[in-house]
VMD Tcl script that builds the backbone (N, CA, C; Angstrom):
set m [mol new atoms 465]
animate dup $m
set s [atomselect $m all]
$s set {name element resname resid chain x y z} {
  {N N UNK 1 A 129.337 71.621 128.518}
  {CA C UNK 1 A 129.515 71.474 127.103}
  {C C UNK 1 A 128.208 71.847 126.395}
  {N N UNK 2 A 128.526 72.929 125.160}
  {CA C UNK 2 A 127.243 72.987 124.656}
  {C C UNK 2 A 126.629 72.050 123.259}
  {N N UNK 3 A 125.315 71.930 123.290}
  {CA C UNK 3 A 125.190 70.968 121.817}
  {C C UNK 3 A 125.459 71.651 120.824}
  {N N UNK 4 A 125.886 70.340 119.717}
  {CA C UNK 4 A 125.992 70.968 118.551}
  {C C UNK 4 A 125.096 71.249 117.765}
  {N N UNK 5 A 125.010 72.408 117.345}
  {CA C UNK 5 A 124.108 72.477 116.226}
  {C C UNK 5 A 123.714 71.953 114.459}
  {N N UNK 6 A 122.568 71.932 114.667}
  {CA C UNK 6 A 122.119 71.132 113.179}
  {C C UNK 6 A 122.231 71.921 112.288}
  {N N UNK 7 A 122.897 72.072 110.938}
  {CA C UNK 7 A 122.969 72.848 109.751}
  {C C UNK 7 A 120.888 72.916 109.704}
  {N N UNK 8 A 120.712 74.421 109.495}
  {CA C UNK 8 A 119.422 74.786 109.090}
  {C C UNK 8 A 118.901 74.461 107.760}
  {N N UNK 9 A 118.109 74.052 107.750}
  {CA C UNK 9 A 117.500 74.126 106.188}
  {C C UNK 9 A 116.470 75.112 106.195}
  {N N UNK 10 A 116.308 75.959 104.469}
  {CA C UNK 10 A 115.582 76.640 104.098}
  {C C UNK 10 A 114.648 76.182 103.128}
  {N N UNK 11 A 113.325 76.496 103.924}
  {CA C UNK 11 A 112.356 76.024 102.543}
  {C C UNK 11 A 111.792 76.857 101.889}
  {N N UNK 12 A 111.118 77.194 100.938}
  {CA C UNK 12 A 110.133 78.663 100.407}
  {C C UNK 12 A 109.204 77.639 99.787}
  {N N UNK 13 A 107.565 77.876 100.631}
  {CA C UNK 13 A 106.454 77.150 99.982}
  {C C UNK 13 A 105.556 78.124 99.420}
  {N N UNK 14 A 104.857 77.398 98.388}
  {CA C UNK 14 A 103.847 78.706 97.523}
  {C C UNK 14 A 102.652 77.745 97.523}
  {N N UNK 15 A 101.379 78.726 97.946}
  {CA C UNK 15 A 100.128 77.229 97.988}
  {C C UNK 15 A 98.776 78.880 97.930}
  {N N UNK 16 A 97.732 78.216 97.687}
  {CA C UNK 16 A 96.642 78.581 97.390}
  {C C UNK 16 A 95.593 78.181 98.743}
  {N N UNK 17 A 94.795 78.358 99.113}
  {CA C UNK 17 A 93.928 78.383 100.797}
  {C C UNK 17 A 92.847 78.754 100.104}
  {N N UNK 18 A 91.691 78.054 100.266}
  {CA C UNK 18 A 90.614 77.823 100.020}
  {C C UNK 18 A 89.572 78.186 101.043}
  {N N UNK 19 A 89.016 79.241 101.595}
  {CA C UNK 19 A 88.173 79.484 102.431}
  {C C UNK 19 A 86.711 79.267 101.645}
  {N N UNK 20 A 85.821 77.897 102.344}
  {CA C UNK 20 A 84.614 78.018 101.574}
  {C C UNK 20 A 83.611 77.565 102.802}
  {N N UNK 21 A 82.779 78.818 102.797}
  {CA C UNK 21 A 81.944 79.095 103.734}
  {C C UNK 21 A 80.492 78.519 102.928}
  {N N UNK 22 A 80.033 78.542 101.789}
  {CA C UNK 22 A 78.475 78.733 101.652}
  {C C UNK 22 A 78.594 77.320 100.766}
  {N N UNK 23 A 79.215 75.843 100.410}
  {CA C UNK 23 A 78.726 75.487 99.701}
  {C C UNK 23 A 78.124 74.198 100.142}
  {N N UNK 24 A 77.519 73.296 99.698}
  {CA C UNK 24 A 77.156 71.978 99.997}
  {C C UNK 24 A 77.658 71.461 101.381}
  {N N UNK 25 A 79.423 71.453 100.888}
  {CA C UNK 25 A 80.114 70.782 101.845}
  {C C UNK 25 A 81.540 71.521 102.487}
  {N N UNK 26 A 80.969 72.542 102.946}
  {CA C UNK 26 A 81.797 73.632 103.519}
  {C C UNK 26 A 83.192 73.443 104.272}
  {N N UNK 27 A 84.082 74.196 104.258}
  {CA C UNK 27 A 85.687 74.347 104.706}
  {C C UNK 27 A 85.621 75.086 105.683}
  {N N UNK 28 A 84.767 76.177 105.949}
  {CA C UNK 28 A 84.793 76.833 107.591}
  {C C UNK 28 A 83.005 76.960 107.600}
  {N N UNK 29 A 83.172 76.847 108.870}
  {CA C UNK 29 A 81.962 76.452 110.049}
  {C C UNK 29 A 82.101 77.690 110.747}
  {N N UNK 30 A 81.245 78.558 111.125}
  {CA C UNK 30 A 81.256 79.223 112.344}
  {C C UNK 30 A 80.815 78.595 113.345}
  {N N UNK 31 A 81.379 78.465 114.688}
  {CA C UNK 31 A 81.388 77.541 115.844}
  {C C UNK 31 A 80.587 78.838 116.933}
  {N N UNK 32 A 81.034 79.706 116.548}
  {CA C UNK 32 A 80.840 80.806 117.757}
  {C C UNK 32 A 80.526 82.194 117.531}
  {N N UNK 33 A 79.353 82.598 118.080}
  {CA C UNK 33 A 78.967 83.630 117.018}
  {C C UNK 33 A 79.108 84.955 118.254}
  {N N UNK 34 A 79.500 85.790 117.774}
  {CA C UNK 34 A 79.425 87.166 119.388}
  {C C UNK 34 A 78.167 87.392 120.144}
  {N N UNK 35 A 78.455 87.815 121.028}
  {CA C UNK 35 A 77.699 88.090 122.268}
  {C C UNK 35 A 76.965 89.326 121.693}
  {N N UNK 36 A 75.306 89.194 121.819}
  {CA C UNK 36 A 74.524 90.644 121.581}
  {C C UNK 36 A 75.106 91.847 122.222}
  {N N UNK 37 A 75.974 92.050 123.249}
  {CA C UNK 37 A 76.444 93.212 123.028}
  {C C UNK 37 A 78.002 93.486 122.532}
  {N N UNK 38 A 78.833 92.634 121.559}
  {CA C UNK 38 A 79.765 92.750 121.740}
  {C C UNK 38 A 79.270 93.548 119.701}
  {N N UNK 39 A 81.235 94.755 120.068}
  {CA C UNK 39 A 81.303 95.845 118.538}
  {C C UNK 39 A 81.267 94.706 117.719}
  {N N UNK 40 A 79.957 94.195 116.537}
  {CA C UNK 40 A 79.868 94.358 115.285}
  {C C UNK 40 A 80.428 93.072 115.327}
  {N N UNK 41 A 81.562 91.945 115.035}
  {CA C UNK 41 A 81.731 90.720 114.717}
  {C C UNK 41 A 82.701 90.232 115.482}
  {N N UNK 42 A 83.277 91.329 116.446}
  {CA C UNK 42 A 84.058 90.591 117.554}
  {C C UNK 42 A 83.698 89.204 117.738}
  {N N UNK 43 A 84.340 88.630 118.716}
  {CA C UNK 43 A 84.231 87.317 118.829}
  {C C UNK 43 A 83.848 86.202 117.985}
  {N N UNK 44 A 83.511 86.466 116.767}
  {CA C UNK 44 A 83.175 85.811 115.576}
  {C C UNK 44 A 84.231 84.548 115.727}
  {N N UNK 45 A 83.589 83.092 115.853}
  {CA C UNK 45 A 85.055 82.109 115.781}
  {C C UNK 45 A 84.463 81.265 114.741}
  {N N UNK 46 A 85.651 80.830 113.847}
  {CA C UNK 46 A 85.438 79.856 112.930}
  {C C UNK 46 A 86.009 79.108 113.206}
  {N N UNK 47 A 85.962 77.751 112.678}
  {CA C UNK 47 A 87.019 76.188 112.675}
  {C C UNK 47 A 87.265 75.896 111.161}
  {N N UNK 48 A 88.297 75.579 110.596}
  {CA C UNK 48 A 88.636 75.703 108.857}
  {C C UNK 48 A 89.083 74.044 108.961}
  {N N UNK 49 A 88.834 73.197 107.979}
  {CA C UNK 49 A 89.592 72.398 107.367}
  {C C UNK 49 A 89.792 72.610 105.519}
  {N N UNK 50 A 90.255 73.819 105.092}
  {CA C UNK 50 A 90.646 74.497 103.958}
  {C C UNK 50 A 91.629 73.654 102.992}
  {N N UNK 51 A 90.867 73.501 101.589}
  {CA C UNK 51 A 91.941 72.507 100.815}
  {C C UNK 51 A 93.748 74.119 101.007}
  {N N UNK 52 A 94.056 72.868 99.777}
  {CA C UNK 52 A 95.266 73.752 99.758}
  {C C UNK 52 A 95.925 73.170 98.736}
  {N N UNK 53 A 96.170 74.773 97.502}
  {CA C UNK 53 A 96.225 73.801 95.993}
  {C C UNK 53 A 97.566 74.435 95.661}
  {N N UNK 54 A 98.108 74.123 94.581}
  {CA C UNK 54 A 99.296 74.549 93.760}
  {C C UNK 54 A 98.832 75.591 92.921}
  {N N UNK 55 A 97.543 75.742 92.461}
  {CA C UNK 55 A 96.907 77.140 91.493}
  {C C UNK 55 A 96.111 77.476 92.592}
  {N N UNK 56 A 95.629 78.798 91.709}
  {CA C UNK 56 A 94.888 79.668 92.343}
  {C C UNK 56 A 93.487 78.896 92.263}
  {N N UNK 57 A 93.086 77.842 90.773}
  {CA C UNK 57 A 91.663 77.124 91.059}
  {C C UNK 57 A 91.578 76.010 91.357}
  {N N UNK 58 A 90.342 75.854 92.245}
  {CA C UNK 58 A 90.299 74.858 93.494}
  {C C UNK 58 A 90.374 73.155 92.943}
  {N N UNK 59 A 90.086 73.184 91.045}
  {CA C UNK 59 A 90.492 72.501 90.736}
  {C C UNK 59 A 91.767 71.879 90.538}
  {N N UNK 60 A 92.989 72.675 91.070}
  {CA C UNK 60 A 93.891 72.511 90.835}
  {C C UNK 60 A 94.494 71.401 91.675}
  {N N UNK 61 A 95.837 71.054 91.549}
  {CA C UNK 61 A 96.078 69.810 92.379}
  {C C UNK 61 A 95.994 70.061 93.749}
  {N N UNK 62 A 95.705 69.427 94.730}
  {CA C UNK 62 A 95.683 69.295 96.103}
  {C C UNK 62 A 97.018 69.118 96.510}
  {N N UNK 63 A 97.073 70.260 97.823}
  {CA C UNK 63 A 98.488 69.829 98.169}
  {C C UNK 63 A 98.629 69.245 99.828}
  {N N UNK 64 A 97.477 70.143 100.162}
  {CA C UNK 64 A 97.283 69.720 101.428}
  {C C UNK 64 A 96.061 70.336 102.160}
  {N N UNK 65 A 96.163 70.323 103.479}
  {CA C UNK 65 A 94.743 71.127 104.243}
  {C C UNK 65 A 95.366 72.033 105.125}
  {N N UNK 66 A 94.663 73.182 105.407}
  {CA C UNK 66 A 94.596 74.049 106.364}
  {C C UNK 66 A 93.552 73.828 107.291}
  {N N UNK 67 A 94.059 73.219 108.450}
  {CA C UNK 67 A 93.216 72.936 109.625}
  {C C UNK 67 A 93.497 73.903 110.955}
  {N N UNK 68 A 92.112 74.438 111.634}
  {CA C UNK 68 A 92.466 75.088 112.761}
  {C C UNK 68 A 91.605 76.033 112.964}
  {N N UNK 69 A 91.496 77.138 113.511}
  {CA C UNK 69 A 90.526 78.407 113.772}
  {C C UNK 69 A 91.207 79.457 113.625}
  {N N UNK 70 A 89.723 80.315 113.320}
  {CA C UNK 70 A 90.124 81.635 113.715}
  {C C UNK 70 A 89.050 81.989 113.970}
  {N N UNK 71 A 89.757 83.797 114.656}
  {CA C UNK 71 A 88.486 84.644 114.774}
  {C C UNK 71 A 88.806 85.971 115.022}
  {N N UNK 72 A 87.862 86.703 114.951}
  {CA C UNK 72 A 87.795 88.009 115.000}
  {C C UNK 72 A 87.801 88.795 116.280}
  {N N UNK 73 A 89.072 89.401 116.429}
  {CA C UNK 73 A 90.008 89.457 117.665}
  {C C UNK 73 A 89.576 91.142 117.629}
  {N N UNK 74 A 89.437 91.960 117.159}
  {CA C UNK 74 A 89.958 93.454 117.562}
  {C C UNK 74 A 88.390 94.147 116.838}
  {N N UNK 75 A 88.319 95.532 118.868}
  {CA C UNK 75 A 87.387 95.532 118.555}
  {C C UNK 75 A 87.369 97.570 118.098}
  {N N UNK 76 A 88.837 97.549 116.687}
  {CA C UNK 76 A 88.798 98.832 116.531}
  {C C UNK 76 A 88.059 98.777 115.428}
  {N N UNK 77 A 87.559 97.821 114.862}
  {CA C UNK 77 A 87.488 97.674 113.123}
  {C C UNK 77 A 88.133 97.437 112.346}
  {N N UNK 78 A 89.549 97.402 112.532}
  {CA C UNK 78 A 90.402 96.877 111.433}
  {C C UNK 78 A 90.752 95.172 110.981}
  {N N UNK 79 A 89.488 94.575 111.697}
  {CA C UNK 79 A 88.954 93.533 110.703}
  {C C UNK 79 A 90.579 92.309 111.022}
  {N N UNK 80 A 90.806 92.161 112.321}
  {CA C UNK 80 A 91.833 91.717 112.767}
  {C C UNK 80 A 91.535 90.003 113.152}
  {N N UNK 81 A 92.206 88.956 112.325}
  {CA C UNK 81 A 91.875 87.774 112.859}
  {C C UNK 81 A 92.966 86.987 113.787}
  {N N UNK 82 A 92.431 86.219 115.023}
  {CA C UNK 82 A 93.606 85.755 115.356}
  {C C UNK 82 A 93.530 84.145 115.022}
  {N N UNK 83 A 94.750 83.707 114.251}
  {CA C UNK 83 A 94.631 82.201 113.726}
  {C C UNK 83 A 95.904 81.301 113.830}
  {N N UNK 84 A 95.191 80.378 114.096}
  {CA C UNK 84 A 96.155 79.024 114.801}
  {C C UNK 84 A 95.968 77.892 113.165}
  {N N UNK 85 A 96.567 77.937 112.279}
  {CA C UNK 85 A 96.155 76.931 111.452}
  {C C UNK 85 A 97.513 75.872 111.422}
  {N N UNK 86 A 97.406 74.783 111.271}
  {CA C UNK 86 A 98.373 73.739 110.372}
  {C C UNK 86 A 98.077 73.196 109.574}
  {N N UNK 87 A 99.026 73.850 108.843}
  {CA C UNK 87 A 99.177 73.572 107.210}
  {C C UNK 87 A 99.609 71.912 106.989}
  {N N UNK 88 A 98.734 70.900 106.883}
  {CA C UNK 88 A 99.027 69.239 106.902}
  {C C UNK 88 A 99.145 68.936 105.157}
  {N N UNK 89 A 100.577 68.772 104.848}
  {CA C UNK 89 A 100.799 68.387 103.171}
  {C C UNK 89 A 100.607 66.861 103.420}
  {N N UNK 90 A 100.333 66.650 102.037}
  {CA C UNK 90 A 99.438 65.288 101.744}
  {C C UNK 90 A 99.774 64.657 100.553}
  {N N UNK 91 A 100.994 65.592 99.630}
  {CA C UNK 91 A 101.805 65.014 98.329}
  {C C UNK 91 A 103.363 65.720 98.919}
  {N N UNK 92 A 103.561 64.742 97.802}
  {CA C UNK 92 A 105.253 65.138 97.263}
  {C C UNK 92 A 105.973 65.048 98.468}
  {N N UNK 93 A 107.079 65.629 98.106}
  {CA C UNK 93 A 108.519 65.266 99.225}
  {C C UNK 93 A 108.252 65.604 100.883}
  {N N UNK 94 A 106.858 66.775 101.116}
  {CA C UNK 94 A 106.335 67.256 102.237}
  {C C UNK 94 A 105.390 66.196 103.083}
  {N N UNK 95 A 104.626 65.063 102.646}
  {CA C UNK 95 A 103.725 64.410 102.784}
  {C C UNK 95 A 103.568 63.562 103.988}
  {N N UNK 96 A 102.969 64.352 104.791}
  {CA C UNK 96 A 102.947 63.547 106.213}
  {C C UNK 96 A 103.463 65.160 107.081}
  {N N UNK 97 A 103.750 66.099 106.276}
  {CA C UNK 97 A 104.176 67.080 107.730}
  {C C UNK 97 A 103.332 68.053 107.615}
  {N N UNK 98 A 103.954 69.119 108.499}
  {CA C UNK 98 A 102.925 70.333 108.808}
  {C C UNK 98 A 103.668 71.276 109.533}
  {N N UNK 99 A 103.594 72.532 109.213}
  {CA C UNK 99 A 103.904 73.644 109.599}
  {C C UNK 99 A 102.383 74.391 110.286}
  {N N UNK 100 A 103.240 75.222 111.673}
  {CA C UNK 100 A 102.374 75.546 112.282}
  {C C UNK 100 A 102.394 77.295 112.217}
  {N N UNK 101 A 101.283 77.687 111.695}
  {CA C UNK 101 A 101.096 79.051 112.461}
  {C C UNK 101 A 100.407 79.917 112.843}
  {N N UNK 102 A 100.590 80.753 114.055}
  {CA C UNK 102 A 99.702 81.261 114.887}
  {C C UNK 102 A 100.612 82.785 114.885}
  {N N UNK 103 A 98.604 83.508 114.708}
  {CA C UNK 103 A 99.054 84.932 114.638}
  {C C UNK 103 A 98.059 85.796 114.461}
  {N N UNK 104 A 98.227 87.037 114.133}
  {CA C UNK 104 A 97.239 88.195 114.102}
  {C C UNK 104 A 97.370 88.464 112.438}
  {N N UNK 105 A 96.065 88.551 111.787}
  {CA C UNK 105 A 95.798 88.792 110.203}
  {C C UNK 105 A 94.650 89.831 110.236}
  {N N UNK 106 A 95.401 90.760 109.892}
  {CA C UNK 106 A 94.542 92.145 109.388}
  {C C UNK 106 A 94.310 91.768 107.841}
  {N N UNK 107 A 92.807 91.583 107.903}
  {CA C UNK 107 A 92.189 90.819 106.513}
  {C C UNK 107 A 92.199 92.186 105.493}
  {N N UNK 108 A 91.725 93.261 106.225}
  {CA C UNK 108 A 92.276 94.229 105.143}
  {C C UNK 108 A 93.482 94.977 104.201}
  {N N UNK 109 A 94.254 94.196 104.748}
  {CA C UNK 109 A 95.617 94.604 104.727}
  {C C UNK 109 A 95.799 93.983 103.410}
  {N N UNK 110 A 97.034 94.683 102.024}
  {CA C UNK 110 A 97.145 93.651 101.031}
  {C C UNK 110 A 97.789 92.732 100.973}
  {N N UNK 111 A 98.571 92.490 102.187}
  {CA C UNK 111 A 99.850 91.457 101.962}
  {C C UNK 111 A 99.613 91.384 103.715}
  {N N UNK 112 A 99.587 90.226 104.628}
  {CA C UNK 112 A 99.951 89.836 106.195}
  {C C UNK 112 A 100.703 89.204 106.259}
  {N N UNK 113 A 101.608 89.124 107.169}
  {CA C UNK 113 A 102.566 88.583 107.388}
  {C C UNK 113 A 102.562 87.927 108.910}
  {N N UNK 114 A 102.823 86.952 109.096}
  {CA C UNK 114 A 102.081 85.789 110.441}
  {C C UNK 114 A 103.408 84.839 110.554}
  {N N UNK 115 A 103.763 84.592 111.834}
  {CA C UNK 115 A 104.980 83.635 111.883}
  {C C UNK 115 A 104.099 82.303 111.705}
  {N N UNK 116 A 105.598 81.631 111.684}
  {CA C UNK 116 A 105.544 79.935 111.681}
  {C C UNK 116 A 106.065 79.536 113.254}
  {N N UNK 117 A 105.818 79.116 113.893}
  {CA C UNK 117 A 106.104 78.661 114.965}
  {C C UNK 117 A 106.702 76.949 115.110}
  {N N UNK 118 A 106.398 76.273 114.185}
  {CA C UNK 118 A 106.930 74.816 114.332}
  {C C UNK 118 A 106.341 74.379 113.200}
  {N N UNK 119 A 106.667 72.874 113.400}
  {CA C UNK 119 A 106.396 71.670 112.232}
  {C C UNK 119 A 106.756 70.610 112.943}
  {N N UNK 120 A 106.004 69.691 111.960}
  {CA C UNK 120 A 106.099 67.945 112.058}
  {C C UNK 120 A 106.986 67.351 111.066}
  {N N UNK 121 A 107.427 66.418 110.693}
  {CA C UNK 121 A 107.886 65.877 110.160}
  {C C UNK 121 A 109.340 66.428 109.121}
  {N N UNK 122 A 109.386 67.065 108.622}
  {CA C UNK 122 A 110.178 67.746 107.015}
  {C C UNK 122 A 110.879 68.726 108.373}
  {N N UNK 123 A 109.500 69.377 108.659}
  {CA C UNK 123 A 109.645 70.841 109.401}
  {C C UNK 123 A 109.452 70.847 110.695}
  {N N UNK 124 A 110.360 69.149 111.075}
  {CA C UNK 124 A 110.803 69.920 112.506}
  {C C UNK 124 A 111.315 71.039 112.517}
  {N N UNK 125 A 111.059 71.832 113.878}
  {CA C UNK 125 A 111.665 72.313 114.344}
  {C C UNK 125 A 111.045 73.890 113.490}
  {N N UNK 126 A 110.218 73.813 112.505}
  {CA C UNK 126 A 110.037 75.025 111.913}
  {C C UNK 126 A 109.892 76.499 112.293}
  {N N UNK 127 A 110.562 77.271 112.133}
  {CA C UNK 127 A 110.756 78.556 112.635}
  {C C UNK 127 A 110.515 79.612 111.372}
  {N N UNK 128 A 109.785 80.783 110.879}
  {CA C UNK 128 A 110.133 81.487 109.913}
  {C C UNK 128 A 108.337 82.501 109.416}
  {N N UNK 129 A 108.168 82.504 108.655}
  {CA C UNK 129 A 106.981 83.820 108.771}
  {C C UNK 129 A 105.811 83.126 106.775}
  {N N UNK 130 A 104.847 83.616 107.110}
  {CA C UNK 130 A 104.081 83.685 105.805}
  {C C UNK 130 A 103.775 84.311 105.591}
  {N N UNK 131 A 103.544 84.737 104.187}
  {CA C UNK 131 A 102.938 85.741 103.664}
  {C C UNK 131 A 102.000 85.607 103.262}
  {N N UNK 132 A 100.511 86.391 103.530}
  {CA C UNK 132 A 99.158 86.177 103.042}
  {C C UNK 132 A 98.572 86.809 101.822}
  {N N UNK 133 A 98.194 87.248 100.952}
  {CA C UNK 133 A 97.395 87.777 100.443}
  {C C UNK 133 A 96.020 87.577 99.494}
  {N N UNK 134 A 94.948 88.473 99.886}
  {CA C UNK 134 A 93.909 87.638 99.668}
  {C C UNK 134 A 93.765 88.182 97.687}
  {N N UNK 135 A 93.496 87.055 97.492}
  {CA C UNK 135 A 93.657 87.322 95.672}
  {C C UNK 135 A 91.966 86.909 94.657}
  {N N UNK 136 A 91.129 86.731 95.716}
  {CA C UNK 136 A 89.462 86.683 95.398}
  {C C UNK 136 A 88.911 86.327 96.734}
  {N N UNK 137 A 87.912 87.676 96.668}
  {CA C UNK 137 A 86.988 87.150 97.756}
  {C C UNK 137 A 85.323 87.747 97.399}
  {N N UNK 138 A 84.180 87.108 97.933}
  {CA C UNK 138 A 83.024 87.336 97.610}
  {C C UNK 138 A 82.675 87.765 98.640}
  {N N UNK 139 A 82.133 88.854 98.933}
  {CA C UNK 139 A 81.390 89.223 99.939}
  {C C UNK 139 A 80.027 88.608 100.626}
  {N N UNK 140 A 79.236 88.343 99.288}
  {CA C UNK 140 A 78.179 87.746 99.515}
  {C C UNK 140 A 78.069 87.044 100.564}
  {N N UNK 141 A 78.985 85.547 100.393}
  {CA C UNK 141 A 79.077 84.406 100.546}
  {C C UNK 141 A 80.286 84.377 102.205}
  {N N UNK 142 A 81.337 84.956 102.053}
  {CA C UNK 142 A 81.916 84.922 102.802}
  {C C UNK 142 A 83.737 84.147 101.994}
  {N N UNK 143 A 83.486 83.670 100.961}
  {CA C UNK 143 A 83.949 82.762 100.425}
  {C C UNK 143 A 85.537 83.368 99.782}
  {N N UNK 144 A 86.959 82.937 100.352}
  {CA C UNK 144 A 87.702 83.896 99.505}
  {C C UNK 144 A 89.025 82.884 99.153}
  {N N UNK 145 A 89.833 83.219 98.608}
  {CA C UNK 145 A 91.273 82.538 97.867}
  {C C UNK 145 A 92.521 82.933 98.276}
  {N N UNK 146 A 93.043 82.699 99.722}
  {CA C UNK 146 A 94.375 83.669 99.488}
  {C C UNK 146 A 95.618 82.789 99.080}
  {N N UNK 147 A 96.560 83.492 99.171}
  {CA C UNK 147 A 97.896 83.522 98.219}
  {C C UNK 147 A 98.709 83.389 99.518}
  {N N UNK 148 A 99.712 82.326 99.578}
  {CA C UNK 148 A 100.713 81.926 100.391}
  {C C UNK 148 A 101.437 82.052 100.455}
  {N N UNK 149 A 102.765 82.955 100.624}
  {CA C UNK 149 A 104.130 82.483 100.515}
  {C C UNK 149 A 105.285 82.372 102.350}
  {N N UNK 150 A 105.529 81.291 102.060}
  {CA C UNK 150 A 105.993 80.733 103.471}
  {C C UNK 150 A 107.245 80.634 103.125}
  {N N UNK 151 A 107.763 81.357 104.213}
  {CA C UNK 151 A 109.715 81.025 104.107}
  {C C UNK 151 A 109.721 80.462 105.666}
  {N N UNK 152 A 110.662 79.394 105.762}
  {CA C UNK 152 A 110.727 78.606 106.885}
  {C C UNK 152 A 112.227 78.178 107.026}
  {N N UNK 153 A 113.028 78.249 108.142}
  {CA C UNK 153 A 114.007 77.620 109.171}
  {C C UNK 153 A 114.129 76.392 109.430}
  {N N UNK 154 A 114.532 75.144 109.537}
  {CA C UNK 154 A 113.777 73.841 110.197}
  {C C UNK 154 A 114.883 72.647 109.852}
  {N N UNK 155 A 114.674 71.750 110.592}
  {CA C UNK 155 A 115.779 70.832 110.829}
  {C C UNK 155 A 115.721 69.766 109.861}
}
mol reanalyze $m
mol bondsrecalc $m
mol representation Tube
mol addrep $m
């Protein structure tokens, strides 16, 4: 006998990611820096605990954190990250869960697209893809803003 299945739910989340490398009290850390002979920033690893707002400014309401790593995976130049983050919401009807995802982000690219692999709480069971795009970044600093949009599967 096979199980029955659970009617799917669809969610569509929109959130703001806060990468802040240079200030007081920083959101990514570099943990791991490349090997003197490795191309240019390979192996570059960071660890993020990244707010995560409803606007694009960081004053805006908090929705949750982006926790997890990445790093700089490819050694053609096309500026390729590989990242494991969960997205942990902290208001509203989401509060207490987290969607997981792990994937390859070509930072140059204008729009990436990265699955969801699971969730906690809301989003068991989460299955479905995000969309990245970066919408301010400083070179200087390292410091940038991207743009979220997550469509998700989940029980």
């Amino acid at each position: 006998m096979l199980p029955l299945e659970k009617p799917h739910n669809f969610t569509q989340l929109h959130f703001y990611f806060h990468d802040i490398l240079d200030s007081k009290n920083p959101t990514t850390l570099k943990i791991i820096n490349p090997p003197s002979n490795s191309h240019a920033t390979f192996g570059e690893t960071f660890i993020i605990d990244n707010p995560l707002t409803e606007e694009q400014d960081l004053s805006s309401k908090l929705i949750g954190r982006g926790q997890g790593t990445y790093a700089l995976a490819s050694q053609q130049g096309d500026f390729a990250l590989k990242m494991d983050i969960n997205f942990v919401f902290i208001e509203g009807s989401y509060k207490g869960s987290t969607i997981t995802m792990l994937g390859r982000n070509v930072i140059v690219d204008e729009v990436r697209e990265m699955p969801i692999v699971g969730g906690t709480g809301a989003f068991r069971f989460a299955r479905g893809y995000a969309l990245a795009k970066t919408v301010w970044y400083d070179p200087a600093s390292g410091n940038a803003i991207e743009e979220f949009n997550v469509s998700i599967y989940h029980f």
